[in-house]
C-alpha positions in Angstrom: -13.7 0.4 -16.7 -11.5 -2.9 -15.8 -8.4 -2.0 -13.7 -5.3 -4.3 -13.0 -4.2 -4.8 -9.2 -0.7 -6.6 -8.3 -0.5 -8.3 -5.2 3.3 -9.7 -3.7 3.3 -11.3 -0.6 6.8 -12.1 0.3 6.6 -15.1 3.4 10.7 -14.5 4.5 10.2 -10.9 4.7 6.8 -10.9 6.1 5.7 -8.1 3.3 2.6 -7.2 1.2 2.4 -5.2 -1.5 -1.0 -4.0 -3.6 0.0 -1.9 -6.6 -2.7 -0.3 -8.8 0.1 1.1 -11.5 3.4 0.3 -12.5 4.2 4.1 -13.1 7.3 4.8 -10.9 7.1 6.4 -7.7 8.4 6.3 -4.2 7.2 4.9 -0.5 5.9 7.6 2.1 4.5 6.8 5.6 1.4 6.4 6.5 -0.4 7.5 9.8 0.2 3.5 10.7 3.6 2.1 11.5 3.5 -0.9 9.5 1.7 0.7 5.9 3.7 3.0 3.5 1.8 4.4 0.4 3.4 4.2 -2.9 2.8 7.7 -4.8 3.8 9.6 -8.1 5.6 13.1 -8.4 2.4 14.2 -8.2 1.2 12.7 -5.0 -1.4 10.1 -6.9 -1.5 7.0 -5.3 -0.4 3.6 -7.0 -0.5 1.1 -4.1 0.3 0.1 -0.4 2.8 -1.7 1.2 2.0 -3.3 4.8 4.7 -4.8 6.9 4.5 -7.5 9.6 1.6 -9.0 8.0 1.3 -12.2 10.0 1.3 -10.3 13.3 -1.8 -8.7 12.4 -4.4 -9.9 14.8 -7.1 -11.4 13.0 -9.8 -9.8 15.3 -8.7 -6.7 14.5 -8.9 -5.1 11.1 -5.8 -2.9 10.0 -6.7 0.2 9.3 -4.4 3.5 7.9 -5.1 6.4 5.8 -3.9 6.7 2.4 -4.1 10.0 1.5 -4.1 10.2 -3.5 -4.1 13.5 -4.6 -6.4 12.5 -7.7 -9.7 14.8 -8.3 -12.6 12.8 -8.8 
């Protein structure tokens, strides 16, 4: 099954942003500062944001928990 990703990467604002759906939603933090998850009324997750993106060191992956509450 093929699936559609968006990616925005906006320079001035130093922002990311992966969506996996255009269904609307809302931003709720994430266990990392600089990642909010994007989820439905239902909790199911549609993308990421991360902030700061050019101060990520390079060594270093990112890494933050996003919690979907989809059934597999």
């Amino acid at each position: 099954m093929a699936s559609t990703v968006k990616v925005w990467f906006d320079k001035e604002g130093d922002y990311l942003e992966v969506l996996f759906s255009d269904k609307p939603g809302y931003m709720r933090e994430t266990d990392n500062d600089a990642v909010m998850e994007r989820v439905d009324e239902e909790g199911n997750l549609l993308g990421f944001s991360v902030l700061g993106v050019s101060n990520l060191e390079s060594k270093k992956p990112l890494v933050a928990e996003l919690i979907s509450n989809l059934k597999d």
